[in-house]
ROSE-4610 file (N, C-alpha, C; in Angstrom, 1 decimal, always signed):
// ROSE-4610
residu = [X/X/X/X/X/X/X/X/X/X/X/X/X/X/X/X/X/X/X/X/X/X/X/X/X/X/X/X/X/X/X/X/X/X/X/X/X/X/X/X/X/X/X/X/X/X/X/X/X/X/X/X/X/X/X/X/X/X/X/X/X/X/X/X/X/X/X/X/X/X/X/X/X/X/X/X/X/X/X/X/X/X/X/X/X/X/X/X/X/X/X/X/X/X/X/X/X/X/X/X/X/X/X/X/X/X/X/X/X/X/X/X/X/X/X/X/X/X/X/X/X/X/X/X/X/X/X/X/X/X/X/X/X/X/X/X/X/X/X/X/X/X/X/X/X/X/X/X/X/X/X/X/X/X/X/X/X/X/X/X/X/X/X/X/X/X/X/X/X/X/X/X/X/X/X/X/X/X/X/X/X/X/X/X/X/X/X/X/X/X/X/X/X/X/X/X/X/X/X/X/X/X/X/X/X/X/X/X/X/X/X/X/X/X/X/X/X/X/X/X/X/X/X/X/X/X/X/X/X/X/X/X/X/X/X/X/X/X/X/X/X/X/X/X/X/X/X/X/X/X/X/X/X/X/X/X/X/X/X/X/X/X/X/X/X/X/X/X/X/X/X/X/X/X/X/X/X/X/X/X/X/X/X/X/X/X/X/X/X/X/X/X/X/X/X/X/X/X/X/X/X/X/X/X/X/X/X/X/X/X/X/X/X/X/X/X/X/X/X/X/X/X/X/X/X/X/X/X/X/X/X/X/X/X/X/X/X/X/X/X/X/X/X/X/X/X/X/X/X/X/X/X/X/X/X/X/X/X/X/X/X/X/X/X/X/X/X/X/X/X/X/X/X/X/X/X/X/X/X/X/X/X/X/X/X/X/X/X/X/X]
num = [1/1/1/2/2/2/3/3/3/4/4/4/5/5/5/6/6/6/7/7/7/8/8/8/9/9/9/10/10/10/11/11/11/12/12/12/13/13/13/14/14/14/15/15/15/16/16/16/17/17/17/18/18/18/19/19/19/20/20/20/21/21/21/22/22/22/23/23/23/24/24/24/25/25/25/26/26/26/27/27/27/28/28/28/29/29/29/30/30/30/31/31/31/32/32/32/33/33/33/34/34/34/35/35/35/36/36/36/37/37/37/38/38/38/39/39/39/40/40/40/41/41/41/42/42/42/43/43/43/44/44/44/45/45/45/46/46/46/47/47/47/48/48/48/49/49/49/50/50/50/51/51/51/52/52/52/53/53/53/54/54/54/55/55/55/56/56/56/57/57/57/58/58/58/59/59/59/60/60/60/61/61/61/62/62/62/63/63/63/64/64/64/65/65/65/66/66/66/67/67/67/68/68/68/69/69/69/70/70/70/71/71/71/72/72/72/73/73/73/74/74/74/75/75/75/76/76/76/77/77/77/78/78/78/79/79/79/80/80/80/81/81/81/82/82/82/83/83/83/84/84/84/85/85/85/86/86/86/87/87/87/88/88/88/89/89/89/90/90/90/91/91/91/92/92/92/93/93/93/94/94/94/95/95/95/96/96/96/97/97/97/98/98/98/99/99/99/100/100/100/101/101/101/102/102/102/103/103/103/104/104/104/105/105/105/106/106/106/107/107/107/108/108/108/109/109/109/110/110/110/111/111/111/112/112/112/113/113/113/114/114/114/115/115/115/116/116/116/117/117/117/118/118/118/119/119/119/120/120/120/121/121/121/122/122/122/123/123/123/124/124/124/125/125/125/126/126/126/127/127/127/128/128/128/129/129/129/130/130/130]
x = [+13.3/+13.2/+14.1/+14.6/+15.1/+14.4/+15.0/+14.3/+15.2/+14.7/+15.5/+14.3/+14.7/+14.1/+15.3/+14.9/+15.6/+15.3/+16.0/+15.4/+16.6/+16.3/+16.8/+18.4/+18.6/+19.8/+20.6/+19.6/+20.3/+19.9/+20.4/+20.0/+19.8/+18.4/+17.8/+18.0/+17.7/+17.5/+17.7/+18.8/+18.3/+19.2/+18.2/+18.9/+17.3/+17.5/+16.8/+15.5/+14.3/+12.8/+12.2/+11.6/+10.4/+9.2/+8.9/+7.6/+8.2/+7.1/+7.0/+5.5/+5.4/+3.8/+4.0/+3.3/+3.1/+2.1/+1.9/+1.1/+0.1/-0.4/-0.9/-2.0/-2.0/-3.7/-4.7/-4.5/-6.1/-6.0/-4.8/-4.8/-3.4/-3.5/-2.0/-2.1/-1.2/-0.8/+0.5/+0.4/+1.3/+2.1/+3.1/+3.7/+4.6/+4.4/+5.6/+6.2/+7.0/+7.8/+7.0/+7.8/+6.7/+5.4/+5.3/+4.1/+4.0/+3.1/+3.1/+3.2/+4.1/+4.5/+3.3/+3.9/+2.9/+3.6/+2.9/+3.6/+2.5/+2.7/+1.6/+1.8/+1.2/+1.4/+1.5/+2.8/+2.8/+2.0/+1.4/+1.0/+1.8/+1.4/+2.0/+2.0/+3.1/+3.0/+3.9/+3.6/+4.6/+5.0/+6.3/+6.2/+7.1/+6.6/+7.0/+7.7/+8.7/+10.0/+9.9/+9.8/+10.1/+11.5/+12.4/+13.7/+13.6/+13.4/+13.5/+12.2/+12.7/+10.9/+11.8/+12.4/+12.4/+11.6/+10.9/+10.7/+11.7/+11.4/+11.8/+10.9/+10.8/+9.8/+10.4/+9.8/+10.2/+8.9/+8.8/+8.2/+8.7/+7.3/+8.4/+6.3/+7.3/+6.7/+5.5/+5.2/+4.2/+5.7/+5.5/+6.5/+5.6/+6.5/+6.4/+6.2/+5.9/+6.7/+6.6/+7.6/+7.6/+8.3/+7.3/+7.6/+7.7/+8.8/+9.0/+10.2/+9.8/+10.6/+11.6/+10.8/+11.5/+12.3/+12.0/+12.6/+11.7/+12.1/+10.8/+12.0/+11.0/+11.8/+10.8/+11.3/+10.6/+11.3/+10.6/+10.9/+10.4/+10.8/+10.1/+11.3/+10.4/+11.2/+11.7/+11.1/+11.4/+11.4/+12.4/+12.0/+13.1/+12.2/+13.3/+13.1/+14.4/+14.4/+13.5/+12.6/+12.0/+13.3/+14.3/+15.0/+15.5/+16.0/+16.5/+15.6/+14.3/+13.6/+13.5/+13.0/+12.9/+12.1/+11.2/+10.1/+9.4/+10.5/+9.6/+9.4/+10.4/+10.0/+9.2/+8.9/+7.6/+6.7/+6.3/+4.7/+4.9/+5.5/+5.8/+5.2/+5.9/+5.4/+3.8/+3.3/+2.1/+0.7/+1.6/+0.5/+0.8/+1.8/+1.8/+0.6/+0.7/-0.4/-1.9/-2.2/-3.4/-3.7/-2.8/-3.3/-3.5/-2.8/-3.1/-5.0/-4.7/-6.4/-7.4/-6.9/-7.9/-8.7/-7.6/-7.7/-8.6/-9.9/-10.5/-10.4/-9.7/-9.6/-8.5/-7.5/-6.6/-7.2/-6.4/-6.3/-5.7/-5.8/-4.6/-4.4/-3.7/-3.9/-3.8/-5.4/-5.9/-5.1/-5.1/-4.2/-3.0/-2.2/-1.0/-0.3/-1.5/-1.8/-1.7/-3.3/-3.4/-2.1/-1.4/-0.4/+0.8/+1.3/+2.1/+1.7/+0.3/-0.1/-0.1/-0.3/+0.2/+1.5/+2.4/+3.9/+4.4/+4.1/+4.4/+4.1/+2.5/+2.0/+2.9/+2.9/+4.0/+5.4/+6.1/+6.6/+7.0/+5.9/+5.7/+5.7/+4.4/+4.3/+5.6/+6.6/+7.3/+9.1/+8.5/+9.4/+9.0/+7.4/+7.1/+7.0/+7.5/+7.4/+6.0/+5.0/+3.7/+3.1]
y = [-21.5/-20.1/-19.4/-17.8/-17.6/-16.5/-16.4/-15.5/-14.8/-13.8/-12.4/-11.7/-11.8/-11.1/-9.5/-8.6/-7.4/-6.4/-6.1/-5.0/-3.6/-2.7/-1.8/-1.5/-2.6/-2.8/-4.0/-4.9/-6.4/-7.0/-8.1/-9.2/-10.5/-10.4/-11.7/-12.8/-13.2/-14.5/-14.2/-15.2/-15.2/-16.9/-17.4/-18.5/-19.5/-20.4/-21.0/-21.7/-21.4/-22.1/-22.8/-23.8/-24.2/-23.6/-23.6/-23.0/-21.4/-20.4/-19.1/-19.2/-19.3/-18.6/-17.4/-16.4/-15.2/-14.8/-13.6/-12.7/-11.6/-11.2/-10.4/-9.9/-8.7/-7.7/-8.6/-9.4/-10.2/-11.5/-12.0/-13.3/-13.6/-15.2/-15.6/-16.1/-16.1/-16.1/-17.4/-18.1/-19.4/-19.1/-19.2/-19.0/-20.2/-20.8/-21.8/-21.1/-21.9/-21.8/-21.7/-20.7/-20.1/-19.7/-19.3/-18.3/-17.1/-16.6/-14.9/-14.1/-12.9/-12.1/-11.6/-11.4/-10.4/-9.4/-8.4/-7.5/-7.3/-7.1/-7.5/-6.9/-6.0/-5.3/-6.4/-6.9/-7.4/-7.0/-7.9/-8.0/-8.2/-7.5/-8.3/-10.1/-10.9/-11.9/-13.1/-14.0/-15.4/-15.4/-15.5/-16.1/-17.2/-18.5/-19.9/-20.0/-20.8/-20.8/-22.8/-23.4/-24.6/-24.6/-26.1/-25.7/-27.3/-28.4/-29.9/-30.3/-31.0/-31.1/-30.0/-29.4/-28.2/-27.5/-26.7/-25.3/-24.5/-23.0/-22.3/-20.9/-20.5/-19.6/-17.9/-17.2/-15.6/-14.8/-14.1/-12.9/-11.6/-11.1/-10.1/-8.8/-8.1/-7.1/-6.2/-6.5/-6.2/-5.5/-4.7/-4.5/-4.5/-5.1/-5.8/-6.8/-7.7/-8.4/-9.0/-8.8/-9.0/-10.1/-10.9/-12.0/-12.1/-12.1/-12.2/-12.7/-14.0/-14.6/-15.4/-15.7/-17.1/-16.4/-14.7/-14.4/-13.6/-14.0/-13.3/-12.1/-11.1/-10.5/-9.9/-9.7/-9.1/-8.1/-7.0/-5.7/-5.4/-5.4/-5.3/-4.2/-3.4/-2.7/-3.5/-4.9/-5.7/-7.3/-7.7/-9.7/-10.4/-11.0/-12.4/-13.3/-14.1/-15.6/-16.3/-17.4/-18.2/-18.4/-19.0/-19.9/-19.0/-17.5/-16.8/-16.2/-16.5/-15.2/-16.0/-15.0/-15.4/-15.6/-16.8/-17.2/-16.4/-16.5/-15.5/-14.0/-13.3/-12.1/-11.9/-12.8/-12.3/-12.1/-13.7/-14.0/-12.7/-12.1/-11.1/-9.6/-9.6/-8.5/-8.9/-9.9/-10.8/-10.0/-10.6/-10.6/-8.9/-7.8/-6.8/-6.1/-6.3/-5.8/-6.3/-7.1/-7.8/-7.3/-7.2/-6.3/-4.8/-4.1/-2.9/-2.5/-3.4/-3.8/-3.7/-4.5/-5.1/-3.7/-3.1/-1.8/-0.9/-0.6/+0.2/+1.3/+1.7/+2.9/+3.8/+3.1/+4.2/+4.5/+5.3/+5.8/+5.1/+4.4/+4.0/+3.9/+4.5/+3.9/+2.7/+2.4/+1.2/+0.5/+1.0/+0.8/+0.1/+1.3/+1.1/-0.6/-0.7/-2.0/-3.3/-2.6/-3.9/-4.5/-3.2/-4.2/-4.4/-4.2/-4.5/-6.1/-6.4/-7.9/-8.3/-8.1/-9.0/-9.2/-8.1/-8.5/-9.5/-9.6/-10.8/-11.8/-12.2/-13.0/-13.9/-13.0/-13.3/-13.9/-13.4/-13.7/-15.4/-15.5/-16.8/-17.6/-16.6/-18.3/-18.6/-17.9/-18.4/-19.0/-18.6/-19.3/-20.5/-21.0/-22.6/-22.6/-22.5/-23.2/-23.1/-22.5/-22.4/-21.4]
z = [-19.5/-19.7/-18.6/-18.6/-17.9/-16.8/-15.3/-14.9/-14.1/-14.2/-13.1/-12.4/-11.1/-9.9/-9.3/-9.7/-9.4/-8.5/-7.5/-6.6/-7.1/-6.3/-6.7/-6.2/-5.3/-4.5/-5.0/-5.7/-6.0/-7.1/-7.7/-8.5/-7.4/-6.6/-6.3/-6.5/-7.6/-8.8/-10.2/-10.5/-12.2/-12.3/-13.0/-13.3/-14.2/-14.8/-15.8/-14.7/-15.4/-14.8/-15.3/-14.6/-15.7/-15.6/-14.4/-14.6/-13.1/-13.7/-12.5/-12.1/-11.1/-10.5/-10.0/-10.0/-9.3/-9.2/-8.3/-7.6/-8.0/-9.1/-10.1/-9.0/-9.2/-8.7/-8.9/-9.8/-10.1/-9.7/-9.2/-9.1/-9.1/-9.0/-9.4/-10.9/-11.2/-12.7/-13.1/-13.6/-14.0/-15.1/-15.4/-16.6/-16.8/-18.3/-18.8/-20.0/-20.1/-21.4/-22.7/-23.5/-24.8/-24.9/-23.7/-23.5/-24.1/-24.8/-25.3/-24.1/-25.0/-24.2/-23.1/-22.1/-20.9/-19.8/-19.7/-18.9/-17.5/-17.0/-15.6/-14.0/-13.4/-11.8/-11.0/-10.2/-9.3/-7.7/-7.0/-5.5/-4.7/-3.5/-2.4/-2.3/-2.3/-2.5/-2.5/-3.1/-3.2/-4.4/-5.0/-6.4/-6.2/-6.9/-6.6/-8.3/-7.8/-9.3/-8.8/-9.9/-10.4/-11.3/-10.3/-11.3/-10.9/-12.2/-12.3/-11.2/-10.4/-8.7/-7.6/-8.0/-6.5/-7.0/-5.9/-6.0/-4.9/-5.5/-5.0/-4.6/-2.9/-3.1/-2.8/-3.3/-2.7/-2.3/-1.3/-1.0/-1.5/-2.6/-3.4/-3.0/-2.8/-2.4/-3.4/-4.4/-5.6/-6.3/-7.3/-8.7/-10.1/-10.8/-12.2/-12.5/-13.5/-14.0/-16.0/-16.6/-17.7/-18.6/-19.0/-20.0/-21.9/-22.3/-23.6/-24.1/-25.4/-25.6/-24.8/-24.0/-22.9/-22.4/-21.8/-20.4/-19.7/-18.5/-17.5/-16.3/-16.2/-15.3/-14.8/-13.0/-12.4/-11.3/-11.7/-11.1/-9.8/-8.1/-7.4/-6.1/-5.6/-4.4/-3.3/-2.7/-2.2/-2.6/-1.8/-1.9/-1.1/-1.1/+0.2/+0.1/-0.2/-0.7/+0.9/+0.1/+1.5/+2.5/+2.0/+2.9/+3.8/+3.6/+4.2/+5.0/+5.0/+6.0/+7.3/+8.5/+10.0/+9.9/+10.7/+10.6/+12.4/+13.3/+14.2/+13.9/+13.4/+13.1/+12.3/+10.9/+10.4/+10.9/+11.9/+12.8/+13.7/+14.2/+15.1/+14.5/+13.1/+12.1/+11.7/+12.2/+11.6/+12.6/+14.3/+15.6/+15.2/+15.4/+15.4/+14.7/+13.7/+12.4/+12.6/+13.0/+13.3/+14.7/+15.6/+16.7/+16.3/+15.5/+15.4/+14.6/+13.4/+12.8/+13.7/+14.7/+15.4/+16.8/+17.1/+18.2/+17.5/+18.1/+17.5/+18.3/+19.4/+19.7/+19.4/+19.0/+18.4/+17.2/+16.7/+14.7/+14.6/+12.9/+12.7/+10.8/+10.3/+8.9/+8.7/+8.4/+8.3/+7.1/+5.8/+4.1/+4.8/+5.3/+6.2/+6.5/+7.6/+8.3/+8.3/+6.9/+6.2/+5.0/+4.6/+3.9/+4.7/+5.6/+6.3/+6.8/+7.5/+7.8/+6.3/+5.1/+3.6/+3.2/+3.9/+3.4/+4.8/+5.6/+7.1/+6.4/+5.7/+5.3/+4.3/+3.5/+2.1/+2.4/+3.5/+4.0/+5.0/+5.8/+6.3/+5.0/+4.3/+3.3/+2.2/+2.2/+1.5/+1.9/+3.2/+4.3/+4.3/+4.6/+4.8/+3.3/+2.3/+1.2/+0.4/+0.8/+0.6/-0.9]
């Protein structure tokens, strides 16, 4: 099948899959070949691409994503190929966010925070391949 990862700046990925895993509000979600169509809210998250025994991972920022007739595409404001992301600056974006959580004397938008420590997250994990 084919797949396209699109941000509003780029063409990410597009190139043939076997399998997609992604990040869905409810879960992760698996997709193979000749699956019925599905259209579906992306999460903050990992989506892992199978091409032969590689994988391939991306931190893709929640979006879209839509499957029909053996093409998949996903619409998201952000994404970063694993191989390319910094693994200290995430953890850094990681300790940041978890110390802010964690300070109960400031204010702080908590929402804010918390998705900022899920996109670090998403991030690591798709730097270690995870």
């Amino acid at each position: 099948m084919k797949l396209k990862i699109i941000t509003h700046e780029r063409i990410v990925f597009e190139d043939e899959a076997e399998e997609i895993v992604i990040q869905t509000k409810t879960g992760q979600m698996g997709i193979l070949k000749d699956r019925l169509p599905v259209t579906t809210v992306l999460d903050i998250g990992v989506t892992k691409i199978k091409q032969g025994e590689k994988y391939k991972y991306f931190a893709t920022m929640g979006g879209v994503f839509q499957f029909k007739d053996n093409v998949a595409t996903i619409l998201t404001d952000t994404c970063d190929d694993g191989c390319d992301i910094d693994v200290q600056r995430a953890n850094a974006a990681k300790e940041r966010a978890e110390a802010r959580l964690a300070d109960k004397a400031t204010e702080i938008d908590i929402q804010r925070a918390q998705a900022a420590l899920a996109r670090a997250l998403a991030r690591l994990k798709a730097a270690l391949g995870k």
